[in-house]
The first five atom37 places (N, CA, C, CB, O) and aatype in JSON, in Angstrom:
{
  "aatype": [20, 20, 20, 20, 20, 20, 20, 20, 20, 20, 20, 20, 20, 20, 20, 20, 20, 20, 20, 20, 20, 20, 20, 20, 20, 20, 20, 20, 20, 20, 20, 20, 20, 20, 20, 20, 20, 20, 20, 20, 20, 20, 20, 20, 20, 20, 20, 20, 20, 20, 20, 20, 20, 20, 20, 20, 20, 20, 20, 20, 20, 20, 20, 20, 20, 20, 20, 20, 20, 20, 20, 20, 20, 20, 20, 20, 20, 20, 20, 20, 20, 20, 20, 20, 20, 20, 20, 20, 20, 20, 20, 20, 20],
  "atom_mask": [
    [1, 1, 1, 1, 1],
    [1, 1, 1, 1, 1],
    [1, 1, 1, 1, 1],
    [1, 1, 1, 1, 1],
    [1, 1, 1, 1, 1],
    [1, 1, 1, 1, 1],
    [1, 1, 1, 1, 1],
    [1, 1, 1, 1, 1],
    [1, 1, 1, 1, 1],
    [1, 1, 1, 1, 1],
    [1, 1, 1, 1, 1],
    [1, 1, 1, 1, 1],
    [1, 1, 1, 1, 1],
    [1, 1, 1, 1, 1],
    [1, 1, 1, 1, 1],
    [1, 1, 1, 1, 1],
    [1, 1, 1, 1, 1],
    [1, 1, 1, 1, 1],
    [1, 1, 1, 1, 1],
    [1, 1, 1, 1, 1],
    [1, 1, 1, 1, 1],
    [1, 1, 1, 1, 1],
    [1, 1, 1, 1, 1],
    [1, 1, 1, 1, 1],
    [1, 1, 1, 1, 1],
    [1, 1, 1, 1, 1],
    [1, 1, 1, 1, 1],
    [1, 1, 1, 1, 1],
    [1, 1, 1, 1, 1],
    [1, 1, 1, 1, 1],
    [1, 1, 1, 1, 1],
    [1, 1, 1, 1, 1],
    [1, 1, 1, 1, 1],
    [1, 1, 1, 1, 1],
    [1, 1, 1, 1, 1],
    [1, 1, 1, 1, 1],
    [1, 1, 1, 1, 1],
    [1, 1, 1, 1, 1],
    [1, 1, 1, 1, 1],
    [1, 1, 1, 1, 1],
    [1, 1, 1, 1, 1],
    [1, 1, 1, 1, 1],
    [1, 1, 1, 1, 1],
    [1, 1, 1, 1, 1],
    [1, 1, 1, 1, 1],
    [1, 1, 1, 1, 1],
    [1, 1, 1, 1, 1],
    [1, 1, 1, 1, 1],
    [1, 1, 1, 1, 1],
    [1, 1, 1, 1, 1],
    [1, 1, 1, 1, 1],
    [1, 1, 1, 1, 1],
    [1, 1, 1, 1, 1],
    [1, 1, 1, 1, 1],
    [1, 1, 1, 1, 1],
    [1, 1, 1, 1, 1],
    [1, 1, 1, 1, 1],
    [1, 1, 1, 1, 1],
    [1, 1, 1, 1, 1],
    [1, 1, 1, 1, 1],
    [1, 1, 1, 1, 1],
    [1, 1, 1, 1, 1],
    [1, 1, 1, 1, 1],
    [1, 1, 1, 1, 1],
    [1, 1, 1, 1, 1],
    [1, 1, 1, 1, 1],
    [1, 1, 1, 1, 1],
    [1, 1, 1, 1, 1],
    [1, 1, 1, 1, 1],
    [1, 1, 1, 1, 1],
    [1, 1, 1, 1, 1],
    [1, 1, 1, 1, 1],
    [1, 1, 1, 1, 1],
    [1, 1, 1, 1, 1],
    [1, 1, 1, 1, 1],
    [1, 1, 1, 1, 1],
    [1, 1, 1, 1, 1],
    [1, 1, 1, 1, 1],
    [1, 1, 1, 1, 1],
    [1, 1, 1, 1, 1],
    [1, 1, 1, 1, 1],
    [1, 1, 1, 1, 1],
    [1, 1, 1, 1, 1],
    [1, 1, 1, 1, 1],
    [1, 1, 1, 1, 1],
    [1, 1, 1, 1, 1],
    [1, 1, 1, 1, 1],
    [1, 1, 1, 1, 1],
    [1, 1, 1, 1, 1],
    [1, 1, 1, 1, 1],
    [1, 1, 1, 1, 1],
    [1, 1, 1, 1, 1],
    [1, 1, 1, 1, 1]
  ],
  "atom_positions": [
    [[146.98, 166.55, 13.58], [146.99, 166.34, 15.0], [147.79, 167.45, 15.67], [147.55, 164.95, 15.35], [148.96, 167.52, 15.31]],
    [[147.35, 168.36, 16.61], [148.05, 169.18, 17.1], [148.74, 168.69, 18.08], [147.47, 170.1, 17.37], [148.34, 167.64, 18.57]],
    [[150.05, 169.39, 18.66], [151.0, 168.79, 19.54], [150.72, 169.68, 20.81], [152.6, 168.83, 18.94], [150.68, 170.91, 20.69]],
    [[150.47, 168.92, 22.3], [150.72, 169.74, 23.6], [152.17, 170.26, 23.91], [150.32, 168.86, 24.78], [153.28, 169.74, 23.87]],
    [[151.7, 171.47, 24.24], [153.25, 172.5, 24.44], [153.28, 171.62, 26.28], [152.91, 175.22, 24.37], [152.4, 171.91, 27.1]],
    [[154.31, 170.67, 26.6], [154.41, 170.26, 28.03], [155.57, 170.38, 28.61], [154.09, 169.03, 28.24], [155.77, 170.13, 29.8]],
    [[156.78, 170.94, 27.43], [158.08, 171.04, 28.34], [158.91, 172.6, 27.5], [159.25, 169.17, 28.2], [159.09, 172.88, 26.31]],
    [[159.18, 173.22, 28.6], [159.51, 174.59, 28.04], [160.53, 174.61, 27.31], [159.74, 175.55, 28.93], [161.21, 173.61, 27.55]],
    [[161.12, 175.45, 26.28], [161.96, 176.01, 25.76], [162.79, 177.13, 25.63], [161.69, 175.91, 25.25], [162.51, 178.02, 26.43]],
    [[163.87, 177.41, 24.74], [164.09, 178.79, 24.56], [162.85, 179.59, 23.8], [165.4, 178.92, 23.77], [162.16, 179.03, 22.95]],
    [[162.63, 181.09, 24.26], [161.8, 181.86, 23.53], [162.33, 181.81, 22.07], [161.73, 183.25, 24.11], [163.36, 181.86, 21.4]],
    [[160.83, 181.67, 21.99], [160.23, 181.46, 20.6], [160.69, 179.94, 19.79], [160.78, 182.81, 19.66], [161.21, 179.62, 18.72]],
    [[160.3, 179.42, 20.68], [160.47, 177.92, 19.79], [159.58, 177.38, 20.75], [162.17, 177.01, 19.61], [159.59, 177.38, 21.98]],
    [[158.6, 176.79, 19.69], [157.97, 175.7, 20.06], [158.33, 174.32, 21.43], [158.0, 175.25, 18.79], [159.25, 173.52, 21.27]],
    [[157.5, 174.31, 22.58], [157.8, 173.48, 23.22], [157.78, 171.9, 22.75], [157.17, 173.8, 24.12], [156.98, 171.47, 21.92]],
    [[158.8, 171.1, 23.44], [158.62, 169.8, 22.88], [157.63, 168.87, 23.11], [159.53, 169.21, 23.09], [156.91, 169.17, 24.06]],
    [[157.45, 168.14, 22.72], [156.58, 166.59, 23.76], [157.66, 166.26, 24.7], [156.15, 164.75, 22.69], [158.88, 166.37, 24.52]],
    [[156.96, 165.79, 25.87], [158.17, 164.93, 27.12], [159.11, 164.19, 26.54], [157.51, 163.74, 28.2], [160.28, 164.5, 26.8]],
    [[158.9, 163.17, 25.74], [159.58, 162.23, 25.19], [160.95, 162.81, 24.52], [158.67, 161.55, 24.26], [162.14, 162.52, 24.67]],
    [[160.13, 163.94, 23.58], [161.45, 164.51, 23.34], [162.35, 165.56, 23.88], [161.39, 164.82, 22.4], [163.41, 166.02, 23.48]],
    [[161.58, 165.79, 24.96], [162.36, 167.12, 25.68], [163.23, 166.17, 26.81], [161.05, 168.53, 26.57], [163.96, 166.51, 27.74]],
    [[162.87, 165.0, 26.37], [164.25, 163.85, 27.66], [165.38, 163.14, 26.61], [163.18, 161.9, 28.77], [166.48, 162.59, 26.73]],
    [[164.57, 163.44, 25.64], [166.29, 162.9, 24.58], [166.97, 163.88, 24.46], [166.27, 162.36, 22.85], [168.15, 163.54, 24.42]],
    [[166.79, 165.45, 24.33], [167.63, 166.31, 24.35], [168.15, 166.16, 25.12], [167.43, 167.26, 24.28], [169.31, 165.75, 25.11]],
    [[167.25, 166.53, 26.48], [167.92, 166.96, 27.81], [169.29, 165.86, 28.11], [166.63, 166.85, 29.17], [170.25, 166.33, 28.71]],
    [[169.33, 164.42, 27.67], [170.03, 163.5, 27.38], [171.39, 163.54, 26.81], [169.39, 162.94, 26.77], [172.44, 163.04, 27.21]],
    [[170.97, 164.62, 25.29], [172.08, 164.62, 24.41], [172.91, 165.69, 25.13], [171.7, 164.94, 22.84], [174.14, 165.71, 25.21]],
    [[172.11, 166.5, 25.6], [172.88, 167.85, 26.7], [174.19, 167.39, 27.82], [171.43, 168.51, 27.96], [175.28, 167.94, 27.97]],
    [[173.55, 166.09, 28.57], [174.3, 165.58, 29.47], [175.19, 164.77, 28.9], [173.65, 165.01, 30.4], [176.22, 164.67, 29.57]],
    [[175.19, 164.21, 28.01], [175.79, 163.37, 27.03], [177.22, 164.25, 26.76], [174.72, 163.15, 25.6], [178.33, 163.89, 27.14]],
    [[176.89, 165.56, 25.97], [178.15, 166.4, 25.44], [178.87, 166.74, 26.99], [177.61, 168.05, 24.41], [179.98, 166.48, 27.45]],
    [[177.89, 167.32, 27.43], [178.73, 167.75, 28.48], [179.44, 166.91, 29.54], [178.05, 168.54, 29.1], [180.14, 167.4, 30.43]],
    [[179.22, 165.62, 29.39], [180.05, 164.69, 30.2], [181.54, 164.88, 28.91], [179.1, 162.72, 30.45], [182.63, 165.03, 29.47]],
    [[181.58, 164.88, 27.32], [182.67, 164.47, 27.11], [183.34, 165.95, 27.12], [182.75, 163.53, 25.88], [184.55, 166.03, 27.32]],
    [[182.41, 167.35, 26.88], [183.49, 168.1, 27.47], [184.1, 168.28, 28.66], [183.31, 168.97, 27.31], [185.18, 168.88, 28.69]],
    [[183.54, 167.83, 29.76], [184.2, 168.0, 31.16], [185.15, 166.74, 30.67], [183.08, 167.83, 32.81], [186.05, 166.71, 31.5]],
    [[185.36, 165.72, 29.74], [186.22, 164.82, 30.07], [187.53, 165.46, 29.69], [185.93, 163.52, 29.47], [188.59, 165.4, 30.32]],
    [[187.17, 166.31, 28.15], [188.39, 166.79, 27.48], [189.34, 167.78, 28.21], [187.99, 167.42, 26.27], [190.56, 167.91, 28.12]],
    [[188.2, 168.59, 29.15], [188.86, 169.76, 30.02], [189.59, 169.12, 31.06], [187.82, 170.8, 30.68], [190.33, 169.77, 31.79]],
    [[189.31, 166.98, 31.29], [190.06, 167.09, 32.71], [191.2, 166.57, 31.68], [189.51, 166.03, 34.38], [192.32, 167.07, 31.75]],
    [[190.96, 165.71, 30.86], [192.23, 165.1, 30.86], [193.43, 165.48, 29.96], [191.99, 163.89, 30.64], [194.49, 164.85, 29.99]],
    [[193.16, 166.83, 28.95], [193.84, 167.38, 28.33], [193.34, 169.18, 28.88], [193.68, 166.76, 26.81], [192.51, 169.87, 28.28]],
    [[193.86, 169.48, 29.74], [193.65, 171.37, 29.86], [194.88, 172.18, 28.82], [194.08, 172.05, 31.93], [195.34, 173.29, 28.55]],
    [[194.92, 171.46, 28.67], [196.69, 172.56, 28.13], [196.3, 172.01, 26.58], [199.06, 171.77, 28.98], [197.35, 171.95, 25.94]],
    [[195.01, 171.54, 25.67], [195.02, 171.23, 24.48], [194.04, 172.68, 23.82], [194.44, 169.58, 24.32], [193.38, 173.54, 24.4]],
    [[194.26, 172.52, 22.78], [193.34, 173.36, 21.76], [192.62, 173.07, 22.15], [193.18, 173.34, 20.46], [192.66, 173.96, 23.0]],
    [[191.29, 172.22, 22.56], [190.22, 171.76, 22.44], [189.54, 172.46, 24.17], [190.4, 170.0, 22.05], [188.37, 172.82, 24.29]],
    [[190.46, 172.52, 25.2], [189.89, 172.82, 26.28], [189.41, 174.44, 26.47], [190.8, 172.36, 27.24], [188.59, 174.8, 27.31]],
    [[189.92, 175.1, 25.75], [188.95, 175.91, 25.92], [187.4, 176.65, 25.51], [189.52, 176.35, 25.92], [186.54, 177.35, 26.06]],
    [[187.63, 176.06, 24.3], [186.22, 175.74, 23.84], [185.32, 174.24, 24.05], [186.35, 175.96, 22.4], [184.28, 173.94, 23.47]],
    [[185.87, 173.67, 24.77], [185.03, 172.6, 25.78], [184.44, 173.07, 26.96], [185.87, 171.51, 26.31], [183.28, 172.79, 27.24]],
    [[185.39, 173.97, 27.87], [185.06, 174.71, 28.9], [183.93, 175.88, 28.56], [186.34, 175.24, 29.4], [183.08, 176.16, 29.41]],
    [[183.96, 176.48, 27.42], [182.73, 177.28, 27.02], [181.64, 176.57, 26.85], [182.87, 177.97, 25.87], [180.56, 177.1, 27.1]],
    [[181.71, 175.21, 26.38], [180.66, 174.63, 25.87], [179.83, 173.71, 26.89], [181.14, 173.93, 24.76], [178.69, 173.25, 26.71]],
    [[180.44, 173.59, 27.68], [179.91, 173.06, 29.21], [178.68, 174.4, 29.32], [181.5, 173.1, 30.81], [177.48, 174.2, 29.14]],
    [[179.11, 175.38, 29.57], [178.13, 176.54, 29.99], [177.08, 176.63, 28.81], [178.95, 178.09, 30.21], [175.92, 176.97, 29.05]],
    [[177.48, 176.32, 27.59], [176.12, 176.53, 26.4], [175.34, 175.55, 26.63], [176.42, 176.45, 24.73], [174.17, 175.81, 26.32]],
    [[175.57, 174.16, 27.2], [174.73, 173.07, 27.58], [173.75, 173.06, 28.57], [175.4, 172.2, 27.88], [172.58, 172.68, 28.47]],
    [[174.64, 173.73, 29.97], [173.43, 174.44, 30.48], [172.56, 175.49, 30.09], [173.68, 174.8, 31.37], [171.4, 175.51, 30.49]],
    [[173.05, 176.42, 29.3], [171.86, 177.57, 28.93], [171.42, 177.28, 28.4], [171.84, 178.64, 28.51], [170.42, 178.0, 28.34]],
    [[171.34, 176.18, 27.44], [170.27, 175.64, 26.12], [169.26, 174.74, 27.28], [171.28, 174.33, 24.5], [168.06, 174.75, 27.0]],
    [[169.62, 174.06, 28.4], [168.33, 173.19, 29.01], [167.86, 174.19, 29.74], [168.59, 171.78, 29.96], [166.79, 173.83, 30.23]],
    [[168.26, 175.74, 30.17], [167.6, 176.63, 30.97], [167.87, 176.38, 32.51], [166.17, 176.55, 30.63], [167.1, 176.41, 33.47]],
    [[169.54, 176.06, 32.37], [169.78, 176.25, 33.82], [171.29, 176.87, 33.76], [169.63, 174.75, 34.75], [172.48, 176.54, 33.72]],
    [[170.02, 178.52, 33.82], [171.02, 179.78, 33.47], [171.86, 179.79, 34.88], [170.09, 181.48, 33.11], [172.7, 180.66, 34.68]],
    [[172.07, 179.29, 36.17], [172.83, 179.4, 37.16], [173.93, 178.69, 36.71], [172.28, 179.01, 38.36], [175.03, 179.2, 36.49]],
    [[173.71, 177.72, 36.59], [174.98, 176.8, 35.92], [175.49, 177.2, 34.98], [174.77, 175.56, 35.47], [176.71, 177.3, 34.91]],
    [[174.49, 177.63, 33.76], [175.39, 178.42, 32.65], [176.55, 179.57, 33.21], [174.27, 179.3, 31.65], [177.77, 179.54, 33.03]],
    [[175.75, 180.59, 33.95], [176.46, 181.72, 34.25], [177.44, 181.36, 35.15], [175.67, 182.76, 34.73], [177.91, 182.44, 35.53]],
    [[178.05, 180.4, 35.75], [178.98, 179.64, 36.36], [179.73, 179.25, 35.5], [178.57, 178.69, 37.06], [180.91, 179.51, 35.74]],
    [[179.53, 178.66, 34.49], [180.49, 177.77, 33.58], [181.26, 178.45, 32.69], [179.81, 176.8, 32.78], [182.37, 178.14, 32.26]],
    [[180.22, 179.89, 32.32], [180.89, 181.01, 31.61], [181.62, 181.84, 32.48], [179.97, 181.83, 30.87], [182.42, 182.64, 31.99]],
    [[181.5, 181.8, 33.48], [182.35, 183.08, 35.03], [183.69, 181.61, 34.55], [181.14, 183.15, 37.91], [184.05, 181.82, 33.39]],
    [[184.24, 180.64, 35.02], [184.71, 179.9, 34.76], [185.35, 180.02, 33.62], [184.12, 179.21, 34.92], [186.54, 180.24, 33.81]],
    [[184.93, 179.95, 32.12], [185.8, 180.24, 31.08], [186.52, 181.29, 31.07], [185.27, 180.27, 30.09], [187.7, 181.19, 30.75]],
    [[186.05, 182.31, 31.36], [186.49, 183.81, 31.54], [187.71, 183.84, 32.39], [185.33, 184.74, 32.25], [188.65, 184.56, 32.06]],
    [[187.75, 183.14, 33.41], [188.75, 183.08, 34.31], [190.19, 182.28, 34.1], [188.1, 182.6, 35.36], [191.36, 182.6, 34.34]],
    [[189.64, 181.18, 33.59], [190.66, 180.28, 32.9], [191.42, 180.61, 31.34], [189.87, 178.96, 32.75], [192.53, 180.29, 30.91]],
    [[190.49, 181.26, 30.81], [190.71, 181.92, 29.17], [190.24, 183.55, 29.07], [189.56, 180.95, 27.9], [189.29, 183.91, 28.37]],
    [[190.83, 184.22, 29.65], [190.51, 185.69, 29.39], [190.82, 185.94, 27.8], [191.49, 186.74, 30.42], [189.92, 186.5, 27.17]],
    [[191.7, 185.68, 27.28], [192.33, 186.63, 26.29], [192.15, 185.27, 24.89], [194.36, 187.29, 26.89], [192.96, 185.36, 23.96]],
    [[191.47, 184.5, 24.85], [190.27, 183.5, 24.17], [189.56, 184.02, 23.16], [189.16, 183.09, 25.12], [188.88, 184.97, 23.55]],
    [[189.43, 183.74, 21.77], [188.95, 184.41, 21.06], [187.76, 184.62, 21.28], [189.17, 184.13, 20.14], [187.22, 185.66, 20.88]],
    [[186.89, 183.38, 22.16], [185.69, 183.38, 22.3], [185.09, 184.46, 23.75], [185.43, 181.84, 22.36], [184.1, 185.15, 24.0]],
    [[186.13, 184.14, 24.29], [186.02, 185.59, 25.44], [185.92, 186.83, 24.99], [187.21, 185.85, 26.34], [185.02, 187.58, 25.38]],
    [[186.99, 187.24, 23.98], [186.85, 188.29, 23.45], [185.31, 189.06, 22.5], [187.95, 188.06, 22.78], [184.88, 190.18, 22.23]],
    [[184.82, 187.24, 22.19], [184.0, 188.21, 21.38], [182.27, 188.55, 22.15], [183.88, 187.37, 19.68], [181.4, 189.4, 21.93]],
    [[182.4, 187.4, 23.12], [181.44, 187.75, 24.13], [181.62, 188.96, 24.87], [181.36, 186.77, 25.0], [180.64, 189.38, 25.48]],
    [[182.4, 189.41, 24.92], [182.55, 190.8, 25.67], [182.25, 191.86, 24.66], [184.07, 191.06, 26.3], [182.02, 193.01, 25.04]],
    [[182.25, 191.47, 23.14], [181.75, 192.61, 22.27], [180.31, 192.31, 22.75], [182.07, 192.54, 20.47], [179.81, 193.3, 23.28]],
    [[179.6, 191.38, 22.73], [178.18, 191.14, 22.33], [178.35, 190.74, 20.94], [177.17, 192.41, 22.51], [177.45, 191.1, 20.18]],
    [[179.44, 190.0, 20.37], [179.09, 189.4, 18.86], [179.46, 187.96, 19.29], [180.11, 190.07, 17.36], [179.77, 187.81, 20.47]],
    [[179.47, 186.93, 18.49], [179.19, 185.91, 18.18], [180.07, 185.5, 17.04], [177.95, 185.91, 18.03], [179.93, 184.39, 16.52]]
  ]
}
């Protein structure tokens, strides 16, 4: 049975069925409610600054690169000198 491509993706991956492109989109809002929780209620922990990055990967993975590129302008500002800042500014990973 072949599957209808009906909800977009990142390039080069296969689009989902609806059904499942609303449980992601789900699990997306899901994380990112508990990282915005960790960033409000602990900022000064290990964990907030790679919560605050990860807010912005949640949007770029559902393809709402405005919000991403907000959430990452945001980390940058709050965590310049971040290992993960640092290595986004190489272009490595």
């Amino acid at each position: 049975m072949a599957h209808r491509r009906t909800a977009a993706g990142p390039p080069g991956r296969r689009a989902l069925p609806p059904r499942r492109a609303r449980s992601r989109a789900s699990r997306y809002e899901d994380a990112r409610s508990r990282f915005k929780d960790i960033v409000a209620r602990h900022p000064d922990s290990s964990y907030a600054p790679r919560a605050r990055f990860l807010i912005g990967e949640t949007y770029f993975r559902e393809g709402e690169f405005d919000k991403a590129v907000k959430e990452f302008e945001a980390f940058l500002a709050f965590y310049p000198q971040h290992q993960i800042a640092a290595s986004s500014s190489t272009g490595s990973r």
